[in-house]
C-alpha positions as CSV (number, residue, x, y, z in Angstrom):
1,X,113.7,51.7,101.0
2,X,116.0,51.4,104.4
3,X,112.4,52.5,106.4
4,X,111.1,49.1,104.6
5,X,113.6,47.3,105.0
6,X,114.1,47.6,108.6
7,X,110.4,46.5,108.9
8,X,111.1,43.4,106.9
9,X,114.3,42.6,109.1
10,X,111.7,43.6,112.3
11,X,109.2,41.1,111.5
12,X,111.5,38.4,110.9
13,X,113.0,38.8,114.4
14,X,110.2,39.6,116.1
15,X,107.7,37.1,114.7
16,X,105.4,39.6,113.2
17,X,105.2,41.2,116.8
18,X,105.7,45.0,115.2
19,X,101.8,45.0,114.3
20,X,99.1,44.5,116.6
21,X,96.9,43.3,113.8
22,X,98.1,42.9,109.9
23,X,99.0,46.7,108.9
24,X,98.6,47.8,112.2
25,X,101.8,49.9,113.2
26,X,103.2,50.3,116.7
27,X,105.6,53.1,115.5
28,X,105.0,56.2,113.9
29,X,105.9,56.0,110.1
30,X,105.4,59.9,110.3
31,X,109.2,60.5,111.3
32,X,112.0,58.2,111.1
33,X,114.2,57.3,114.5
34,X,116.9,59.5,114.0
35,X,114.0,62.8,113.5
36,X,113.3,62.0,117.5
37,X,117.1,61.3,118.4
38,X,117.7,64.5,116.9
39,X,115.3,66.5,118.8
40,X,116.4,64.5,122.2
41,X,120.2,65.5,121.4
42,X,119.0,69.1,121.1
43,X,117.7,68.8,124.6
44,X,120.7,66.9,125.7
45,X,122.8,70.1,124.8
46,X,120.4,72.8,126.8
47,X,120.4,70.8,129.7
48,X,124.0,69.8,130.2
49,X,126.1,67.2,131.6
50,X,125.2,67.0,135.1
51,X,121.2,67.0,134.4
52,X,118.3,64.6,133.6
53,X,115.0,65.2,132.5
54,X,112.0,63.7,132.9
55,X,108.9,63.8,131.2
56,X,105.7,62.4,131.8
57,X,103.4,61.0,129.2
58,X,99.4,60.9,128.9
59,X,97.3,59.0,131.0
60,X,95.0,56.5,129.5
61,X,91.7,58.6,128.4
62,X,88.7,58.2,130.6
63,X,85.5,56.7,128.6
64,X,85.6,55.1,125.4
65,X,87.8,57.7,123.8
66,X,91.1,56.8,121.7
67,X,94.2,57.0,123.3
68,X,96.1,60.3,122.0
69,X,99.9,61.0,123.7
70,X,100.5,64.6,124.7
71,X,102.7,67.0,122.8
72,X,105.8,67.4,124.3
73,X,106.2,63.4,124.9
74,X,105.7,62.5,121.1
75,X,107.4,65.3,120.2
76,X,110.9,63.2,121.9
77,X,110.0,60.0,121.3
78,X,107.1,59.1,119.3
79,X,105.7,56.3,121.9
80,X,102.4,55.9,121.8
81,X,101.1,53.9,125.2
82,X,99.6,55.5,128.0
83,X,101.2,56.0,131.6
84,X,104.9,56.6,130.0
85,X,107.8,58.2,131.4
86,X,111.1,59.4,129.3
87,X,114.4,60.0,131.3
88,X,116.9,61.8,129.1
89,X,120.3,61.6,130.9
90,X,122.5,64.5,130.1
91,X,125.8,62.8,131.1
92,X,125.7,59.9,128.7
93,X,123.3,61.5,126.4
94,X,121.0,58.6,127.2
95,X,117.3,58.2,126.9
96,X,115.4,55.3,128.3
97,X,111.5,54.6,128.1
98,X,109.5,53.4,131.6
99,X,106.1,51.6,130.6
100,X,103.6,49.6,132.5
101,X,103.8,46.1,132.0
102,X,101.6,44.2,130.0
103,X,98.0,44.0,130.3
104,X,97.7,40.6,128.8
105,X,93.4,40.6,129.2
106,X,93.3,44.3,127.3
107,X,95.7,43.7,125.0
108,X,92.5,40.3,124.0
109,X,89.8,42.3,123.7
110,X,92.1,46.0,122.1
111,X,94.9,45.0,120.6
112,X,98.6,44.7,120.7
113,X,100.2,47.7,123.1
114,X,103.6,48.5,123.8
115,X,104.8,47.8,127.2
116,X,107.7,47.2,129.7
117,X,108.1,43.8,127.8
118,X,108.8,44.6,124.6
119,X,112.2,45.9,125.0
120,X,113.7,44.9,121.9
121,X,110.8,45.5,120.2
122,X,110.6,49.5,121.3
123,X,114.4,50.1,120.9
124,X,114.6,48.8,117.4
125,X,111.4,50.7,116.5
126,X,112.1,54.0,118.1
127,X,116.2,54.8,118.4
128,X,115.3,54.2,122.4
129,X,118.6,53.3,124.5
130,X,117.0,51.3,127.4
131,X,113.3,50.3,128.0
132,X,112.2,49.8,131.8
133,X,109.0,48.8,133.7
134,X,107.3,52.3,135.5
135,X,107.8,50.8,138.9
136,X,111.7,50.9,138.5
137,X,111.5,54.6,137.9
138,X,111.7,55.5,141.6
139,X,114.5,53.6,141.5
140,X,116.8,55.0,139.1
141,X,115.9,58.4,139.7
142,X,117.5,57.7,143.3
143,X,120.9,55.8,141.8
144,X,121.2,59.6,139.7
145,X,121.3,61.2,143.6
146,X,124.6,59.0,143.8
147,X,127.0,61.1,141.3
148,X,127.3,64.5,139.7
149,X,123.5,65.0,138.8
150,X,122.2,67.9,140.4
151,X,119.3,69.1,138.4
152,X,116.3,67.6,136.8
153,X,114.5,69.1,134.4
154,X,110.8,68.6,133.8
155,X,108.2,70.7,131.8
156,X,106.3,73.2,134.2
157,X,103.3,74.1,131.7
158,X,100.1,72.0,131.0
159,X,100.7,69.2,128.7
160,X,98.6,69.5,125.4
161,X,96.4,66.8,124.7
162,X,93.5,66.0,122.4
163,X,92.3,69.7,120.9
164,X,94.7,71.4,123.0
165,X,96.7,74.3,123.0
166,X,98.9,75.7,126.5
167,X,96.1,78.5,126.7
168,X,93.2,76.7,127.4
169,X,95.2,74.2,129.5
170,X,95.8,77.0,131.7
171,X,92.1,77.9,132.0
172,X,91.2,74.2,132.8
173,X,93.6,74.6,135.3
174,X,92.4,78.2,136.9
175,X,89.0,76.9,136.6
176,X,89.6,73.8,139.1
177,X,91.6,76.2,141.5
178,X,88.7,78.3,141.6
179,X,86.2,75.8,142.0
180,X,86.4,75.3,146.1
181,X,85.0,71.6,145.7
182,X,87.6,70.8,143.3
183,X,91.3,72.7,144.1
184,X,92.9,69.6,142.0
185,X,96.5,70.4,141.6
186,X,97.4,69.6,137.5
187,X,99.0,66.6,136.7
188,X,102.7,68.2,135.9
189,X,102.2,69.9,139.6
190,X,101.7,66.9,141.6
191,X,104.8,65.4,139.8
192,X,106.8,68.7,140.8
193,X,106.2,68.2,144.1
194,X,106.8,64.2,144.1
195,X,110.0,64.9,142.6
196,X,110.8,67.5,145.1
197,X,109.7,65.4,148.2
198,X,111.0,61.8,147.1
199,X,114.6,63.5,145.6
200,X,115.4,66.7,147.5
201,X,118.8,66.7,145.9
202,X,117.6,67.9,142.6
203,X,117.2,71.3,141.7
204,X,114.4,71.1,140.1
205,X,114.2,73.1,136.6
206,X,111.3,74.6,134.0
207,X,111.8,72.0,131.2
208,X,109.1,74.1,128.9
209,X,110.9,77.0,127.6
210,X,113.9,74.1,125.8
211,X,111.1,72.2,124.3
212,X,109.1,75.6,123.0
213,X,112.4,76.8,121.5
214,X,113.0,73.8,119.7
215,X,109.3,73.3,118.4
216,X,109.2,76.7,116.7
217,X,111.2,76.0,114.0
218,X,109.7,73.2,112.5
219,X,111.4,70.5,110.2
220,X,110.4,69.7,106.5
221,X,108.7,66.6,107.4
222,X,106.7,68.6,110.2
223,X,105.9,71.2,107.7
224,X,104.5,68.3,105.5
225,X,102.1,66.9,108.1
226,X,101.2,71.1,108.8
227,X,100.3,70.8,104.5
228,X,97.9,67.6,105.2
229,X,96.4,69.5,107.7
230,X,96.1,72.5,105.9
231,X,94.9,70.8,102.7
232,X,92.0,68.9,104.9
233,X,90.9,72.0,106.6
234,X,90.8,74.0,103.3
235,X,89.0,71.2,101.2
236,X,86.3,70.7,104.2
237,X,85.5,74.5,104.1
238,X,85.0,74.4,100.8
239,X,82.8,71.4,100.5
240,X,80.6,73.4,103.2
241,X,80.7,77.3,101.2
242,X,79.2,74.4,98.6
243,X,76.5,72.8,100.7
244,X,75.5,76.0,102.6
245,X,72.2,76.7,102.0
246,X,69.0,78.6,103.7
247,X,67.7,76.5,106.3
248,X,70.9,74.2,107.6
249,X,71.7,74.0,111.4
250,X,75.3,75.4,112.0
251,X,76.2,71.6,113.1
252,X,75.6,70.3,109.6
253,X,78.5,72.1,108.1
254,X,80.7,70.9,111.2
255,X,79.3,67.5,110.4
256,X,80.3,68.1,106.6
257,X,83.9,69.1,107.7
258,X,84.4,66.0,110.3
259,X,83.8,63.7,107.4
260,X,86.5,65.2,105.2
261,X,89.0,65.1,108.1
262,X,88.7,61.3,109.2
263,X,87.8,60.0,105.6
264,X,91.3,61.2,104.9
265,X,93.4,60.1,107.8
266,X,92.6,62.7,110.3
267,X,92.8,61.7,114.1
268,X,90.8,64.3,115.1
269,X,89.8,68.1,115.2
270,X,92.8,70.6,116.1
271,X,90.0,72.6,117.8
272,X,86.4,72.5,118.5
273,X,84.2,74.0,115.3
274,X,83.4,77.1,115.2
275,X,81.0,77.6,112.9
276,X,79.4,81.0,113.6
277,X,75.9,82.3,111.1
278,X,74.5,85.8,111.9
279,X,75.1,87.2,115.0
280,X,76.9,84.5,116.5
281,X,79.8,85.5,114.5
282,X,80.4,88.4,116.8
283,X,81.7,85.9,119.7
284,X,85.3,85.0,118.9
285,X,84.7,81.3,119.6
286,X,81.4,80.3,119.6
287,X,80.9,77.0,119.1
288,X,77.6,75.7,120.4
289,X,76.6,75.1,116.5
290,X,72.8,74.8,117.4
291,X,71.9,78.0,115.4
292,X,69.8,77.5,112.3
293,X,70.9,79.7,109.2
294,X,69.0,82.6,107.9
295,X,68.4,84.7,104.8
296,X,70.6,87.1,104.8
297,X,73.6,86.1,107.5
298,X,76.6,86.1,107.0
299,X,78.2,83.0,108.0
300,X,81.7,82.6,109.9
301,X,83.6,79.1,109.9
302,X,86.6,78.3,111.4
303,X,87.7,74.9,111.7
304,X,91.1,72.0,111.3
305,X,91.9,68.7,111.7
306,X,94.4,66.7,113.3
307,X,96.6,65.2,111.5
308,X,99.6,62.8,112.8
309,X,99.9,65.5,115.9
310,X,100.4,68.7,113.7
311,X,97.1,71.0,113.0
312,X,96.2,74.3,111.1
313,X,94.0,76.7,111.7
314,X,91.7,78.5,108.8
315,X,89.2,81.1,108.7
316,X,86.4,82.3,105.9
317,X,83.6,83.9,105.6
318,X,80.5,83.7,103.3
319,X,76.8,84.4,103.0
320,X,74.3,81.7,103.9
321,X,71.9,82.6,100.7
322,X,75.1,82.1,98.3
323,X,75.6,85.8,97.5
324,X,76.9,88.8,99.1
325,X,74.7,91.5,99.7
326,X,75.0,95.0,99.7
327,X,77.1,95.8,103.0
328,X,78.6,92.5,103.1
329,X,80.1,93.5,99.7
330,X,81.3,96.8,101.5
331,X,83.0,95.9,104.3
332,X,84.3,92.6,103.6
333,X,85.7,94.0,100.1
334,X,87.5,96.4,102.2
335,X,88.5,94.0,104.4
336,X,89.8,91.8,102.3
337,X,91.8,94.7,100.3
338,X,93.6,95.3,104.0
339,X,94.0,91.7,104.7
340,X,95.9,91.2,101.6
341,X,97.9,93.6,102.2
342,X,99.3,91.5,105.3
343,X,99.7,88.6,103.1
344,X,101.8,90.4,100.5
345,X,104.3,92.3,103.0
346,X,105.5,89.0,105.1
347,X,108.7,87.9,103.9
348,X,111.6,86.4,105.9
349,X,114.2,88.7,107.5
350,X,111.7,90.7,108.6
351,X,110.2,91.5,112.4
352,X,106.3,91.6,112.6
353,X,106.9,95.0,113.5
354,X,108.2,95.9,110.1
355,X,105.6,93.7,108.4
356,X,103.2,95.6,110.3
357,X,104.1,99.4,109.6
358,X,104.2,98.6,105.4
359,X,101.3,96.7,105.9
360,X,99.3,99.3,107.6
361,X,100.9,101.9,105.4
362,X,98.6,100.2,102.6
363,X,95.9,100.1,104.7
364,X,95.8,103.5,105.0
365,X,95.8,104.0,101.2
366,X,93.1,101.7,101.0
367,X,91.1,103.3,103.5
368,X,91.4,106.8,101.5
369,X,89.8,105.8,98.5
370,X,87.2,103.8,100.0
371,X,82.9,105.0,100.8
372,X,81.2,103.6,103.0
373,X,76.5,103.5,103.7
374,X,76.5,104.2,106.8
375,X,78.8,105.9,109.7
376,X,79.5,103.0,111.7
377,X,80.5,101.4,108.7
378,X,83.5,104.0,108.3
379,X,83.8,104.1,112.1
380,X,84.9,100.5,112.2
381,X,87.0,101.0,109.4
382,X,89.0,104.0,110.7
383,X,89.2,102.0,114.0
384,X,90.5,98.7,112.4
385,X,93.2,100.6,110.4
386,X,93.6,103.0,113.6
387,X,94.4,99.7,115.4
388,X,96.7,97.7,113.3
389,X,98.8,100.9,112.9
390,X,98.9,101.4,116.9
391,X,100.3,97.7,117.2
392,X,103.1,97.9,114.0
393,X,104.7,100.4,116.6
394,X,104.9,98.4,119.7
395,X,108.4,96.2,119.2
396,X,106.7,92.8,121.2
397,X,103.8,93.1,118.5
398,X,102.9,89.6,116.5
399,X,101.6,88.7,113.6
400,X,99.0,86.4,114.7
401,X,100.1,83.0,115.8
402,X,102.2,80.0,115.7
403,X,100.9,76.7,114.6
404,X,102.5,73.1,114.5
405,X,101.4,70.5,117.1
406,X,98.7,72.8,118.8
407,X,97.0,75.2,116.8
408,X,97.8,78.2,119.1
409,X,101.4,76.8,119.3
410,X,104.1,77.2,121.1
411,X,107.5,79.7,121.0
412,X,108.5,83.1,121.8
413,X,110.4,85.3,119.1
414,X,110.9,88.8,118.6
415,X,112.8,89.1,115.9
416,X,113.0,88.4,112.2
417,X,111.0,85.3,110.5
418,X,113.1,82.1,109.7
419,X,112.7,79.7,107.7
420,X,110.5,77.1,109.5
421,X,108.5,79.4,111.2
422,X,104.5,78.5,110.3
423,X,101.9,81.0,111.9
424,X,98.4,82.3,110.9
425,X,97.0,85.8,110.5
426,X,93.4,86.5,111.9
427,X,92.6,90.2,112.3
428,X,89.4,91.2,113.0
429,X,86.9,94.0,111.5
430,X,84.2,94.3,113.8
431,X,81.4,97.2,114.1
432,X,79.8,96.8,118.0
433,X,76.5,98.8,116.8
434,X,75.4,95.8,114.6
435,X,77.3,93.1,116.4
436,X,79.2,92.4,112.6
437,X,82.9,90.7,112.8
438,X,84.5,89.7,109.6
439,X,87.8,87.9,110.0
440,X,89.7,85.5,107.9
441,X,92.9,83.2,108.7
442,X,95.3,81.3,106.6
443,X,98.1,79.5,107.5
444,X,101.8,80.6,106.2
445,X,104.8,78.5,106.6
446,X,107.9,81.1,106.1
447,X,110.8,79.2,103.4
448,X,114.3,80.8,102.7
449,X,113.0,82.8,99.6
450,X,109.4,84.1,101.0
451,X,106.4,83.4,102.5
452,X,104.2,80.5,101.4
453,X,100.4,80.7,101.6
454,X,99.6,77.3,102.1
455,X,95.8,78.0,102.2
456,X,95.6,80.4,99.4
457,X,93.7,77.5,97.3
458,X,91.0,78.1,99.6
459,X,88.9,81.2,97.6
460,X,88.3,84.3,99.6
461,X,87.2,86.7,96.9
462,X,83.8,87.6,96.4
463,X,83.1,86.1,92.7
464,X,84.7,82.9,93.4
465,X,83.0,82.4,96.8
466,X,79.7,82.7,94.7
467,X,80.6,80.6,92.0
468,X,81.6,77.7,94.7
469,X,78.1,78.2,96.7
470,X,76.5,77.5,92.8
471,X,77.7,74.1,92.7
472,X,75.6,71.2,94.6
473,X,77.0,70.2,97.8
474,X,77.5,67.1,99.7
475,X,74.2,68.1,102.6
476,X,72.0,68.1,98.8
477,X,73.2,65.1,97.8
478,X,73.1,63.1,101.1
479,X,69.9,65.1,102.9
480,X,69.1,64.3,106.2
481,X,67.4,61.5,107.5
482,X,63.6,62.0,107.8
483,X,63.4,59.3,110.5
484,X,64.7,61.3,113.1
485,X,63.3,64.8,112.6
């Protein structure tokens, strides 16, 4: 009701200025004010008294692509307009907000977006001290050379963007080095090294590791977003085990899965699809989606939306022809035997390591009572037990990995799970002499009392797999069109 409220008392100052259009929101209603003041004091603390930071936001998006802010900038502030800076000054715990000023001619033809001017407007929205136009920013990054400010802090790896996580930021980034017609230095580079030549006084510090700390424990209002996401992903897969039949192109079933994510809010894919039939299952991320399905694959889909900035990330596996055969009964029923096994031993308090080693421990029983057709069959087996038991004894093993605002998120931690900690699982059985992976993911948010498998609606056993594919799906109701074939 106070949310509301403050809306109300909003429009009345601001003439109904809050909204681009009627229902449009400037603002996230995702997280109230004091969620990003909370996060910026946390940063205010690491960095100390006689330190600023400075973070850059997105650029505006090249073609006729939605604007999406990076990570690490909504993450603080929750401002969505392109070309923004936020300067978080450590002495007076003060954060203020440089924008562009506004574009009167695309503001006609796209609608209301914050800028420079709307001062009162951003500060009341967001919890904001201070809003300035971008070209002061030189500015008042000189006046900070006057005092006791010494260091500035600014994050050192890749923004994530639109289907980003840090990983493949970094291969974007090797890639252009290595290309000798390209070399581009990334965008968080080149604004190292005007910090460094415009403002020599600064020591110039690796904002990334304060802002990956923080985002690894996530709140309860971040862990509801992670749900949406989760609840999405998991519906769209199993709209797609329904509509899978002989014949389809592997892009139908990403097509199927799109629909579910932006008929229900989504505001984009976490990840490209990968939606892997037959042997193209054996490639950890393939993704072209051009293969069409046969009799007798076994089909690999791995696909999540994004929702408000937080994803999820979820794995299953079924056969194209709606039941399992022979082997795919055998290996993924042992499989899935092991994999449970994982599920059942996390709990908080304890180190993956210790997860791992009465995990495996199972596995091992498992793998005992268990016959296999052929010898590669039991090869792969042996090796994928052999495996997971050789990693529960190194200390710096992990589970899988962490997911919030990108789906291979952020964080480093050793040591026990806490409460707040939301990660996936995804280990792989593969057997090289028929190029055959089978690998499933869910997505677990650790509470105070346990573990909660968020996907676990999401059927993985063999007999409900087969009942789902019996029902009619949406591809058999809505066929393709016959004009374009």
């Amino acid at each position: 009701m106070l949310r509301q409220a403050c809306f109300v008392l909003l429009f009345q100052i601001v003439g109904g200025a809050a909204f681009a259009q009627e229902g449009v929101p400037l603002f996230t209603l995702d997280f109230p004010p004091e969620e990003f003041s909370q996060r910026r004091a946390s940063v205010f603390d690491a960095i100390g008294r006689d330190a600023i930071a400075l973070l850059q936001g997105a650029p505006s998006p090249a073609g006729y692509t939605r604007f999406r802010q990076s990570n690490e900038f909504y993450y603080l502030c929750g401002i969505e307009s392109p070309h923004a800076y936020l300067l978080l000054d450590g002495s007076l715990h003060r954060a203020s907000l440089y924008l562009p000023h506004r574009n009167d001619r695309r503001e006609r033809s796209e609608g209301k977006l914050l800028s420079a001017e709307d001062e009162e407007l951003i500060r009341t929205l967001s919890g904001i001290d201070a809003v300035y136009g971008i070209d002061l920013l030189n500015e008042h990054l000189a006046r900070f050379g006057r005092g006791a400010v010494t260091t500035l802090y600014t994050p050192f790896a890749p923004a994530e963007g639109f289907a980003m996580s840090r990983d493949l930021a970094l291969r974007a980034i090797g890639d252009a080095a290595a290309d000798p017609f390209d070399g581009r230095p990334p965008r968080e580079g080149q604004l190292i090294q005007l910090v460094r030549s415009r403002f020599p006084h600064f020591e110039t510090k690796n904002l990334t590791p304060i802002l990956d700390d923080l985002r690894l424990i996530k709140s309860p209002r971040e862990i509801a977003l992670i749900r949406k996401s989760t609840v999405l992903s998991g519906l769209a897969l199993m709209e797609c085990m329904r509509s899978t039949v002989l014949g389809l192109t592997e892009y139908e079933l990403d097509a199927v899965a799109k629909y579910f994510y932006y008929r229900n809010g989504a505001q984009g894919e976490a990840y490209y699809s990968l939606v892997a039939s037959g042997p193209n299952a054996w490639y950890g991320h393939y993704n072209a989606g051009k293969r069409v399905m046969q009799d007798g694959d076994f089909l690999l889909m791995d696909f999540a939306p994004d929702f408000s900035y937080y994803m999820s990330d979820l794995t299953r596996m079924w056969p194209v022809n709606g039941r399992f055969n022979v082997w795919q009964r055998e290996l993924y029923g042992f499989y899935l035997a092991c994999y449970k096994t994982i599920l059942k031993a996390i709990r908080p308090g304890h180190t993956a390591q210790q997860i791992k080693q009465a995990a495996s421990s199972d596995m091992e029983k498992i793998l005992a009572a268990s016959k296999f057709s052929k010898p590669s069959y039991e090869k792969a087996a042996r090796e994928f037990v052999s495996t997971y038991k050789t990693s529960a004894n190194n200390p710096r093993t992990s589970l899988g990995h962490w997911t919030g605002m990108a789906t291979h998120d952020v964080g480093q931690d050793l040591g026990p799970l806490r409460p707040g900690m939301v990660f996936t699982i995804e280990p792989a059985l593969r057997v090289p002499e028929e190029q055959i992976n089978i690998r499933l993911e869910d997505l677990i948010v650790v509470t105070s009392t346990g573990a909660e498998i968020v996907s676990a609606f999401v059927p993985m056993e063999i007999d409900e797999i087969e009942k789902l594919m019996r029902e009619e799906g949406m591809l058999q109701r809505y066929p393709r069109s016959e004009k374009i074939r």
